[in-house]
C-alpha positions in Angstrom: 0.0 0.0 0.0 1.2 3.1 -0.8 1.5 5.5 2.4 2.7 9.2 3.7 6.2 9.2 5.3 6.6 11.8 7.6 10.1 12.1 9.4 9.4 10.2 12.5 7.8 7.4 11.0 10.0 4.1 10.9 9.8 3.7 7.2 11.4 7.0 7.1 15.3 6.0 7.9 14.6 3.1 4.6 13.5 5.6 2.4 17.0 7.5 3.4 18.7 4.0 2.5 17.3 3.5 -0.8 17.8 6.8 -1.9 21.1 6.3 -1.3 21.6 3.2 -2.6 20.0 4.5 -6.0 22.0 8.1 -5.6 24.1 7.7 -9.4 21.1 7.6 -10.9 18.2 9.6 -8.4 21.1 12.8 -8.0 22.3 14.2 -4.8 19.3 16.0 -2.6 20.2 17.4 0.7 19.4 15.3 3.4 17.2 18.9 4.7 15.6 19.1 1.3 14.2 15.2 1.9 13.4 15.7 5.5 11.5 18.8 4.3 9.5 17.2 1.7 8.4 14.5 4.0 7.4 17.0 6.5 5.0 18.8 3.9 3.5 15.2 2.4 5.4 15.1 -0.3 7.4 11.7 0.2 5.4 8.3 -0.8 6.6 5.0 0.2 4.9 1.5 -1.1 4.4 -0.4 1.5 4.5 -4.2 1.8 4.5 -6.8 5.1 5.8 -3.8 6.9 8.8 -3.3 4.3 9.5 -0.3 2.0 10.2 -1.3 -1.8 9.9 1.7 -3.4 9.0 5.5 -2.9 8.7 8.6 -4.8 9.2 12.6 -3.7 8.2 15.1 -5.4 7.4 19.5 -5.3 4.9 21.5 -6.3 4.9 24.4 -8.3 3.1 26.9 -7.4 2.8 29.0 -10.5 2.1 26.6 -12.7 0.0 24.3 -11.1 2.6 21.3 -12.1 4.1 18.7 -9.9 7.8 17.9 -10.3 8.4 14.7 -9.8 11.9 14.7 -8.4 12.7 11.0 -7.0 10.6 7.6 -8.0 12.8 4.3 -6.6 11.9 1.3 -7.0 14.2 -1.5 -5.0 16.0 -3.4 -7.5 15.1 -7.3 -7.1 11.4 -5.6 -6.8 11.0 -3.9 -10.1 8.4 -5.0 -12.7 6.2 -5.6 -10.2 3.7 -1.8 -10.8 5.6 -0.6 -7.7 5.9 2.7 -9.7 2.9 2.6 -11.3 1.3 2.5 -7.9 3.7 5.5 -6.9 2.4 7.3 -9.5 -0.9 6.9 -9.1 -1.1 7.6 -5.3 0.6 11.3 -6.4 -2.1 11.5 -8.5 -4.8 10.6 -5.8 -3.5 13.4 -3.3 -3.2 15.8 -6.1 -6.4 15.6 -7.9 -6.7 19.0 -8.9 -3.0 19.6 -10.0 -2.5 20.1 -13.5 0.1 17.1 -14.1 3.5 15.5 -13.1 6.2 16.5 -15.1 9.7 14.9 -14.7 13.0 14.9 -16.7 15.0 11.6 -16.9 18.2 10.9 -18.7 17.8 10.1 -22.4 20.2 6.8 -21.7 18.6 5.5 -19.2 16.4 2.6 -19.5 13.5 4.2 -17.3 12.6 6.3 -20.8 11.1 2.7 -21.6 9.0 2.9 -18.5 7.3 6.6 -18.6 5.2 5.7 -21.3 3.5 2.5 -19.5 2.7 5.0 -16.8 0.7 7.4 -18.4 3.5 9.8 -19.3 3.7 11.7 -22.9 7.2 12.6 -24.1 7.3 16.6 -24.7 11.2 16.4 -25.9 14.6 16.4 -25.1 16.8 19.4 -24.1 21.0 19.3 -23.0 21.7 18.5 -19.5 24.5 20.0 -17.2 26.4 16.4 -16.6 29.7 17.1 -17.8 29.0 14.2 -20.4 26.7 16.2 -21.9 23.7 14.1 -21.6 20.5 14.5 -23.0 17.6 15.3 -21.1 14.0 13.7 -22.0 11.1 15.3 -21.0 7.5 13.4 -19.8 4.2 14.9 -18.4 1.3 12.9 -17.3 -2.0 15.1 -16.9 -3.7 15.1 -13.7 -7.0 17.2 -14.5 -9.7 15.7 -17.0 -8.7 18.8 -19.1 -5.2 21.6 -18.8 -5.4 25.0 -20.5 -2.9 25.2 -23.7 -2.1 21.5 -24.6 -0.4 22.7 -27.7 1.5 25.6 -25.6 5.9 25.6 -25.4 5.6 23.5 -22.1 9.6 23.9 -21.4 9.6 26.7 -18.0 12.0 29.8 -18.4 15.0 28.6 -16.1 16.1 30.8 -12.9 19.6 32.0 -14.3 22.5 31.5 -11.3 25.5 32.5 -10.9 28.5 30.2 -9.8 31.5 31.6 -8.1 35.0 29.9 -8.8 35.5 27.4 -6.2 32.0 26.0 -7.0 33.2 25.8 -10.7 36.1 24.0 -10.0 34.2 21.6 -7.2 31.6 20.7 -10.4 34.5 20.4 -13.3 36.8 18.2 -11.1 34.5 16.6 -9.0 35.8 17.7 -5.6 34.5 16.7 -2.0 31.2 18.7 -2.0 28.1 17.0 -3.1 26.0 19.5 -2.6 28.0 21.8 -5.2 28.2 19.1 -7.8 24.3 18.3 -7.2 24.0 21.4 -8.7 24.2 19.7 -12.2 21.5 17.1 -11.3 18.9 16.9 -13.6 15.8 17.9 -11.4 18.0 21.2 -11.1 18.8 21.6 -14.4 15.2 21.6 -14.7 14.9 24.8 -13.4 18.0 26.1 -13.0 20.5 27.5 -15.8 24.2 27.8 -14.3 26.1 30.8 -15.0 30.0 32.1 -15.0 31.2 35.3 -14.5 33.6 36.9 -16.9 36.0 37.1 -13.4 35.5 32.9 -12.5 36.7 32.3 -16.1 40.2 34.4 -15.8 40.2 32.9 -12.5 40.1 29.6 -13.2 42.8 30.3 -16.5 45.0 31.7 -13.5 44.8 28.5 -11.1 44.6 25.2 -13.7 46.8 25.2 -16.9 44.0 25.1 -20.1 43.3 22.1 -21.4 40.7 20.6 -23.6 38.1 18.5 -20.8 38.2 22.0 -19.2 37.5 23.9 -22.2 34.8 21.8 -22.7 33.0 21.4 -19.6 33.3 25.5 -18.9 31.8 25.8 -22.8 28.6 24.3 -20.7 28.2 27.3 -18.8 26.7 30.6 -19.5 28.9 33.2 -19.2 27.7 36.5 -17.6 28.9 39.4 -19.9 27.3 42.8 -18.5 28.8 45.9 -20.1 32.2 46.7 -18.5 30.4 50.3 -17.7 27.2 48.7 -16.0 29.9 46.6 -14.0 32.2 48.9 -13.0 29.7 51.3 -11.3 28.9 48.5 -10.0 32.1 47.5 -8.6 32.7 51.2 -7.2 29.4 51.3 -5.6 30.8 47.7 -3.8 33.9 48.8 -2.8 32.7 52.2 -1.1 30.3 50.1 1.1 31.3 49.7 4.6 31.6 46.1 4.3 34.4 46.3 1.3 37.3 45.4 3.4 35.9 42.2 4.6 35.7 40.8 0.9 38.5 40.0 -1.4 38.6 42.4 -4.5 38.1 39.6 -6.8 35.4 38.4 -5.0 33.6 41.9 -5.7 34.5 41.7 -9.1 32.5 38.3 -9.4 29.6 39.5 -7.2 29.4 43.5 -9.4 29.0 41.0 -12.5 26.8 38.5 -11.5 24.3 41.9 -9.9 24.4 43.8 -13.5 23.2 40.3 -15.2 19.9 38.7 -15.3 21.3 36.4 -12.5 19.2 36.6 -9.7 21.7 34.0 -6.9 25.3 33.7 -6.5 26.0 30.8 -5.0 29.1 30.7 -3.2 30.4 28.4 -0.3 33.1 31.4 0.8 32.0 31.9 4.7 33.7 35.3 4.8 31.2 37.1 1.6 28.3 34.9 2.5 28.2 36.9 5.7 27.9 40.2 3.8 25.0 38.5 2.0 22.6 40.6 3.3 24.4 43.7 3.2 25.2 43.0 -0.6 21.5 42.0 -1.4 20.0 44.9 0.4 22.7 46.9 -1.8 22.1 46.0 -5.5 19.1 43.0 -5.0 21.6 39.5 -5.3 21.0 37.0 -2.8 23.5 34.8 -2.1 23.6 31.9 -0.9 25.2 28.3 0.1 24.7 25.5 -2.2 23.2 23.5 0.1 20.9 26.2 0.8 19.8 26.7 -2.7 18.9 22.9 -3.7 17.0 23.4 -0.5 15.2 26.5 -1.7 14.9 24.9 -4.7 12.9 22.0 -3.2 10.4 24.3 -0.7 9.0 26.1 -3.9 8.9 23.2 -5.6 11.4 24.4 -8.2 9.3 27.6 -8.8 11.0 31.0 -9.1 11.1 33.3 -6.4 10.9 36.9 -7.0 12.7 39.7 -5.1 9.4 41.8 -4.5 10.7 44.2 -2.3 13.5 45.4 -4.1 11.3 46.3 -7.0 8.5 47.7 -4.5 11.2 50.6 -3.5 13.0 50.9 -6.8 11.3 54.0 -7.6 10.9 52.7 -10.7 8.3 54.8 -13.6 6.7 54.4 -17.0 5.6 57.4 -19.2 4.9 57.8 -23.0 8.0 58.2 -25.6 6.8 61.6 -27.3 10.5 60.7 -29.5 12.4 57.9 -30.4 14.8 57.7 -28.1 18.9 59.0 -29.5 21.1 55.9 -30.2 22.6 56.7 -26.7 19.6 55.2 -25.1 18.6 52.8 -27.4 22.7 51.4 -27.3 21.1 49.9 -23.7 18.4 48.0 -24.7 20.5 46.3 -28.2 21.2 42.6 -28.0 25.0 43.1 -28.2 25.5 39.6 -28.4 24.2 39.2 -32.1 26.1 42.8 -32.8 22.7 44.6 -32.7 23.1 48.7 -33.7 20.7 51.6 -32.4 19.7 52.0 -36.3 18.3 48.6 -35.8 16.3 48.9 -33.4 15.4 52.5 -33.9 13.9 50.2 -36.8 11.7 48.2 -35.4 10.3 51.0 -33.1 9.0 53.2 -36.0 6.8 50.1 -37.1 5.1 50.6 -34.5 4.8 54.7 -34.9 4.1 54.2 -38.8 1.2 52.5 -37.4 -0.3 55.0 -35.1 1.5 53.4 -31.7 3.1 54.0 -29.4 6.5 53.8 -27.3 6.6 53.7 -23.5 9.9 53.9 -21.4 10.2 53.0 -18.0 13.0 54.2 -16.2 14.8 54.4 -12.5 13.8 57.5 -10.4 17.1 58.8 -11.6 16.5 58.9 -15.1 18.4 55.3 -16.0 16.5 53.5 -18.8 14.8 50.0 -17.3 12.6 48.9 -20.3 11.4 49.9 -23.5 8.4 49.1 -25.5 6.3 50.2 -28.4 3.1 48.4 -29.6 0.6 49.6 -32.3 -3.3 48.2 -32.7 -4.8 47.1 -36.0 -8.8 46.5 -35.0 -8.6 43.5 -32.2 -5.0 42.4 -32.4 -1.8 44.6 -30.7 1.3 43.9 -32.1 4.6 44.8 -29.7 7.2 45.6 -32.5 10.1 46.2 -29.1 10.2 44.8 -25.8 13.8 45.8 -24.7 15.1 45.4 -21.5 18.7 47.2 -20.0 21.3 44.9 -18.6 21.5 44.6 -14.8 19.8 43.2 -11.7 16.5 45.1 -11.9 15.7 43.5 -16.5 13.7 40.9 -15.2 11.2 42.6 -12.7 11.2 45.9 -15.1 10.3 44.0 -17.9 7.7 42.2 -15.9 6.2 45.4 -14.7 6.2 47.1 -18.5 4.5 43.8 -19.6 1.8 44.3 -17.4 1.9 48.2 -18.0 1.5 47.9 -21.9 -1.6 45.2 -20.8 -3.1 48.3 -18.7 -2.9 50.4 -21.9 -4.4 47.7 -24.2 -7.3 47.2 -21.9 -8.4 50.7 -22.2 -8.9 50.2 -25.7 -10.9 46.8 -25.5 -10.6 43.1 -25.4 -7.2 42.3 -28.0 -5.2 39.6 -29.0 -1.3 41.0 -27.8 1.6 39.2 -29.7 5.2 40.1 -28.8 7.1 40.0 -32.3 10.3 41.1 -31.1 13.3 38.7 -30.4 13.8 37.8 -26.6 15.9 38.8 -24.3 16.4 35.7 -21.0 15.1 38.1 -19.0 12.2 39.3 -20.9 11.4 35.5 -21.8 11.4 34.9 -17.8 9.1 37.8 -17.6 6.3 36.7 -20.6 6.0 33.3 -18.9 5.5 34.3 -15.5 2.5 36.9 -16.9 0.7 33.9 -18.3 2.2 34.7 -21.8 2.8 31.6 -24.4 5.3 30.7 -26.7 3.8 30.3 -30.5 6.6 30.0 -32.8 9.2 33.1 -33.0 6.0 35.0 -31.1 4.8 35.1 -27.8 1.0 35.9 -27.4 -1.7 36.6 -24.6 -5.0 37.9 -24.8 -6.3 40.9 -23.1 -9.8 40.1 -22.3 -12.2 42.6 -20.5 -15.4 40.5 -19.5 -16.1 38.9 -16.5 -17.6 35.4 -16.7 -20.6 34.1 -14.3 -22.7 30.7 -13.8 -25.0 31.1 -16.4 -22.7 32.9 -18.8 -21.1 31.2 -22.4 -17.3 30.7 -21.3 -14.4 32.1 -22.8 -12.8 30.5 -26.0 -10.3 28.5 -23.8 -12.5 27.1 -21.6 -15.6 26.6 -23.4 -14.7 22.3 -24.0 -13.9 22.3 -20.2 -17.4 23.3 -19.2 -18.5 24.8 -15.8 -19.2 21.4 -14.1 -15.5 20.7 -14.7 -14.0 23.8 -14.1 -11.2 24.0 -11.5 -9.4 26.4 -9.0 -6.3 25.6 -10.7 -8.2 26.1 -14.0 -9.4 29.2 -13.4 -6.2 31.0 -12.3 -4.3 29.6 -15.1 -7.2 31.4 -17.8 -6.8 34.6 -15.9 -3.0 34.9 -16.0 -3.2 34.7 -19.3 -6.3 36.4 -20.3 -6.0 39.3 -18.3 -8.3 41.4 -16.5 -10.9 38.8 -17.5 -12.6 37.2 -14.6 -14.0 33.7 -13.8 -16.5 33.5 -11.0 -17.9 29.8 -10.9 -19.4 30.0 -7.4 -16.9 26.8 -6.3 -13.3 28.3 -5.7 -13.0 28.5 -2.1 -12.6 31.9 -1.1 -11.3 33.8 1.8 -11.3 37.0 3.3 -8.1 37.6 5.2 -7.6 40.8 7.7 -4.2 42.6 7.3 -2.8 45.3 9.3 -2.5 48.7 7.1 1.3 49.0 7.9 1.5 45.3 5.9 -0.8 46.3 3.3 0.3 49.1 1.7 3.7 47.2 1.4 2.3 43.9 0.6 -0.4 44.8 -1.6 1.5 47.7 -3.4 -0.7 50.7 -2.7 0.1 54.7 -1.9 -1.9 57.2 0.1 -3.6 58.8 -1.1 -5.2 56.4 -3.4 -5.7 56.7 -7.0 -7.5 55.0 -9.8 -6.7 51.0 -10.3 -5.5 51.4 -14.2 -2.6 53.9 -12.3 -2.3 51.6 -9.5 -1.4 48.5 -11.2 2.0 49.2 -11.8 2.5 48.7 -8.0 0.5 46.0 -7.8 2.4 44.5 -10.6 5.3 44.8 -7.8 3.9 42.5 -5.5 2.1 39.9 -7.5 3.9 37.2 -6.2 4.3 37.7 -2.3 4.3 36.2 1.2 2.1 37.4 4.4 2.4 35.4 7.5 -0.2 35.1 10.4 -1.5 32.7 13.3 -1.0 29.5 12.6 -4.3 27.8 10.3 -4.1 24.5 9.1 -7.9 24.0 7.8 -7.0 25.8 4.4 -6.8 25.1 1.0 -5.0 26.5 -2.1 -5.4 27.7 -4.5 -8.6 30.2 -3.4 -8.9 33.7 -3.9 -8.5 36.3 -1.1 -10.4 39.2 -0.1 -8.1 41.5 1.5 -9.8 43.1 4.4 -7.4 46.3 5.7 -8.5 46.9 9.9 -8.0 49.9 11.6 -7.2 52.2 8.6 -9.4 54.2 9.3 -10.5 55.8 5.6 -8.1 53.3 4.0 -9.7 51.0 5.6 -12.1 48.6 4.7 -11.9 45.8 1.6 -9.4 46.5 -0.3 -8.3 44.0 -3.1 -8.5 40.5 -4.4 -5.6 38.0 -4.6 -5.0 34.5 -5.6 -3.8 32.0 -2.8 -1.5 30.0 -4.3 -0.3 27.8 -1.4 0.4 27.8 2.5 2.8 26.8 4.7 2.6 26.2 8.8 5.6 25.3 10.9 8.2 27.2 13.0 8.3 31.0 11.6 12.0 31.3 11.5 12.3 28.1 8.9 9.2 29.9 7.4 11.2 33.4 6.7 13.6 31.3 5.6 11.8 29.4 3.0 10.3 32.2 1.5 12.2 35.5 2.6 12.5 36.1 -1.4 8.6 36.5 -1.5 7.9 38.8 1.3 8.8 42.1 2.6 8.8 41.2 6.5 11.7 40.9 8.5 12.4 37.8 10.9 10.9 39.7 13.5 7.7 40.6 11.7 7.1 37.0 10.8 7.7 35.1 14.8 5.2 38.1 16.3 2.7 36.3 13.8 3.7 32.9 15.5 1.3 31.7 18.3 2.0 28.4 20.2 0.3 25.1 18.3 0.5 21.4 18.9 0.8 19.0 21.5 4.5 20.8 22.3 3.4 24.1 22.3 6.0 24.9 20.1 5.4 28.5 18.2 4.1 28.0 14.8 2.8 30.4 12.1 1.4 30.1 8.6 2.5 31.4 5.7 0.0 32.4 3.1 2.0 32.8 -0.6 -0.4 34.6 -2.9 -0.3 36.5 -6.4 -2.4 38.3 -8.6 -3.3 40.9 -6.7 -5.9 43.4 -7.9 -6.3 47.0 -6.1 -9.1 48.6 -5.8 -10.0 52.2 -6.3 -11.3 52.9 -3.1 -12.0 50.4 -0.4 -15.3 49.0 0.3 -16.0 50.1 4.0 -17.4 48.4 6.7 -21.5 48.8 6.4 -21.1 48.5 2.9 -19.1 44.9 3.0 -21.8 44.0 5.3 -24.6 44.8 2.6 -22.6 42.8 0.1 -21.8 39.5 2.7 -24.8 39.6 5.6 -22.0 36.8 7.0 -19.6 39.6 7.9 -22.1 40.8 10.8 -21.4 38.2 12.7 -19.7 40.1 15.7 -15.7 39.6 15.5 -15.9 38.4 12.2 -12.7 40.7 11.1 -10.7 39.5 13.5 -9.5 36.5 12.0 -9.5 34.6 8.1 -12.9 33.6 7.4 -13.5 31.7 4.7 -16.3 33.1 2.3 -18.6 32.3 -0.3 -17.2 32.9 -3.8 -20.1 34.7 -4.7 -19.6 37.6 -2.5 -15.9 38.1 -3.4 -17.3 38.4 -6.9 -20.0 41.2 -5.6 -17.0 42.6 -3.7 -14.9 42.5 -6.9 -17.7 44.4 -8.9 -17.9 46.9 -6.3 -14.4 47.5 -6.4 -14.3 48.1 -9.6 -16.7 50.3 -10.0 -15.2 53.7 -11.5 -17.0 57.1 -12.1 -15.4 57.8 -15.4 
């Protein structure tokens, strides 16, 4: 039988052993990174006379509804026996309303054989990072009777990371440190695309003599090129910090190029600049980190990219109308240098879009720097994006996600429109199109901009209408309005909630300014803090995804309801492993997050819960008290703001209309 093996269970120490056993094939996974999964449900074991012959672990991700199936083991005299099948199937019981299991396996290994028997449909193959070069095969087996976007490029934008030196040379000669070489497992490479800086390279030319294995293996690595300008302020900027002296030069030479790339980690195991981590990422917005630490991050979001919200919340960051093309200075920052791309070039493809009656919108840094530059012009129900340029350095991919959104705010105040992004992609750009729902068709990338709002009773939307309402999901329905934005899906069966949030938290965490303006203006900021973390008293009765009501106490005139969010998943345990887990989400400090905590369980051991959420929608003006009450009668139940309710979907709709509601 298959069962649930939590870390005090006695099957848990033969699950350890197996994997093990089964380690040159499974990969290396920190011992933390197991015990954690088996603490949150995700480790299977089948069962049989009180022995373990097989078990599978896998993640969750939380954007995409997948689940990443990282380990399935099967003990070797025991195999051929539907050990896996029954693995399979009992991820499939407990996830029910997940959109599939998708897994990468070696293309030499004779488990490609197997996938197929199991349900699983090959999507294709892609390079590994195994210093053989290895091909990787891609499977997915549907959970749901039906997924949005069959036909959709299924392969994930990978989280670009930097590598210092000494993890460089522990992966190409396959020194003492697992956890470094597990960086080039395959459930990493899933996710994660290794980088080099320019500084490792000479480094590494300094220390080994060149030969041709080296060569080789480091030509497996994307180097990190920013311009030597963009770098150098950089570097100047680092060295005049207080914390200079306590970091080798040519350690701040690799950290100044990894911040002006798209990388968003360094991962390092020198004790002495790990230290400074929080100093350095406070600084320019790079986290670094151990590797053990990252496989581990890796495996809490279940391989899903985390976003560094607050640093784009206070960038200061602004968008406004190109009345010119911009002089070749400018447009020298957005080029793609790599392919030897000139100003005239692009100047180009930006009066396409002018010739056509559009338009060019810049956004820039509160000191003038250009962020990310777009131009986009409208023939009848279809917006074409001729330029979506972003500059080099750590703030491309949250710039370009925010002027993605921005140029979606300007198409919906024209109408419902096909948008197609025509331009050649920049990594950080492509990162920024997937996570806003945006999908790959061909050379373009294409979402639709759809204004209505969709009720029982109402004909669905082209993309849902062969699911049907009865079969509509939660999972479903967040997935259509990602990429179908502002359009709405109200079914009457998501579960809903309506959460209460101090004011101090919510105008950080859901991204609005005093005094409040109108939600087309406000989105930007929203836009900032779409994919976020708020912690509170422990609840362990909740389920994800749902949509939030965000209900702001004690704000007096800002009080009141004041926007709608999707819960995408929730975490209890001890708050100091929770701010750990997700400090790239939220804007809290460790502090912040244990006065949520509140004593829970038979030990009495603090415990809070961690609600991660996205999506979030602003409205105008908040719904006050006597009004909310009108629209849910159950909110007059005395106390009822104290705490998370949960709520009838059909009120968060009522509330959502009210919000809405404009006077133009």
């Amino acid at each position: 039988m298959i069962e649930a093996v939590s870390p005090d269970s006695p099957h848990y120490q033969r699950v350890i052993e197996l994997g093990n056993a089964n380690s040159a094939t499974l990969g290396f996974l920190p011992y933390e990174a197991i015990k954690q999964a088996a603490d949150e449900g995700r480790v299977l074991a089948f069962v049989e006379d009180g022995e373990v012959k097989g078990y599978a672990l896998y993640g969750k991700r939380v954007r995409t509804g997948d689940i990443s199936l990282t380990h399935l083991c099967v003990e070797k005299d025991q195999r051929g026996q539907g050990i896996a099948r029954e693995l399979v199937e009992g991820i499939v019981e407990r996830n029910s309303h997940r959109a599939g299991i998708r897994l990468s396996c070696r293309k030499d290994y004779d488990a490609n054989d197997m996938w197929p028997e199991l349900g699983f449909t090959r999507w294709g193959e892609k390079p590994g990072r195994s210093r053989a070069g290895h091909l990787l095969v891609t499977w997915w087996r549907p959970i749901a009777a039906h997924t949005l976007f069959e036909d959709q490029d299924h392969e994930d934008a990978r989280l670009l990371v930097a590598i210092d030196t000494n993890i460089l040379l522990d992966i190409l000669e396959e020194r003492g440190f697992p956890a470094s070489r597990a960086l080039t497992a395959d459930w990493v490479a899933e996710v994660a695309e290794l980088a080099v800086t320019a500084q490792s390279r000479s480094e590494l030319s300094d220390q080994r003599s060149s030969s041709e294995s080296i060569e080789s293996s480091l030509g497996e690595f994307v180097t990190l090129e920013p311009s030597r300008e963009a770098w150098h302020a950089e570097l100047e900027a680092l060295q005049q910090s207080p914390f200079a002296n306590r970091i080798g030069a040519s350690d701040l030479r690799v950290v100044a190029q990894a911040a002006t790339s798209d990388a968003t980690y360094l991962v390092t195991r020198d004790e002495d600049l790990l230290k400074q981590g929080n100093h350095i990422e406070q600084l320019n917005g790079l986290s670094l980190i151990g590797p053990d630490d990252f496989l581990l991050r890796l495996q809490a979001l279940g391989g899903e990219h985390s976003h560094q919200t607050r640093v784009i919340a206070a960038s200061g960051m602004s968008v406004a109308p190109v009345s010119r093309i911009p002089t070749n200075a400018v447009l020298a920052a957005y080029c793609d240098h790599q392919v030897g791309e000139r100003p005239a070039e692009l100047r180009q493809r930006l009066s396409i879009a002018t010739a056509h009656g559009g338009r060019i919108e810049q956004m820039t840094t509160s000191s003038g720097d250009p962020l990310v530059l777009g131009a986009m012009y409208r023939e009848q129900s279809r917006v074409t994006v001729t330029a979506l340029r972003s500059a080099s350095g750590q703030q491309s991919y949250p710039a370009a996600r925010q002027m993605i959104h921005h140029l979606r705010i300007v198409v919906a105040r024209d109408g419902s429109a096909d948008l197609v992004i025509e331009d050649q992609t920049q990594p950080s750009v492509k990162r920024a199109l997937r996570d806003e729902g945006f999908r790959s068709v061909g050379s373009t990338w294409k979402a639709v901009v759809q204004t209505d709002m969709f009720g029982p009773g109402d004909a669905l939307p082209q993309e849902l209408s062969q699911i049907g309402w009865d079969r509509l999901n939660a999972n479903l329905i967040r997935e259509y309005e990602r990429y179908a934005w502002p359009s709405k899906v109200f079914s009457g069966a998501v579960t809903s909630y309506c959460v209460p949030i101090k004011p101090e938290y919510a105008r950080v965490l859901l991204g609005y300014e005093e005094p409040q303006a109108r939600l087309f203006e406000m989105h930007l900021l929203a836009a900032a803090a779409r994919e976020n973390t708020y912690y509170m008293t422990p609840r362990q009765s909740l389920e994800a995804p749902a949509r939030i009501i965000w209900w702001v106490s004690g704000g007096g005139a800002f009080g009141g309801v004041r926007a709608m969010s999707w819960l995408d998943a929730f975490d209890t345990g001890d708050p100091r492993r929770l701010y750990r887990k997700y400090r790239d989400r939220g804007v809290l400090d460790e502090r912040q997050v244990l006065d949520s905590a509140k004593p829970s369980g038979k030990d009495s051991h603090a415990t809070a819960t961690a609600l991660l959420f996205s999506q979030t929608e602003i409205f105008p003006e908040p719904i006050a008290m006597d009004r909310a009450r009108e629209l849910c009668p159950a909110m007059t139940t005395d106390g009822y703001f104290i705490t998370t309710r949960q709520i009838d979907e059909a009120s968060v709709q009522a509330f959502y209309e009210e919000g809405l509601r404009r006077d133009d």
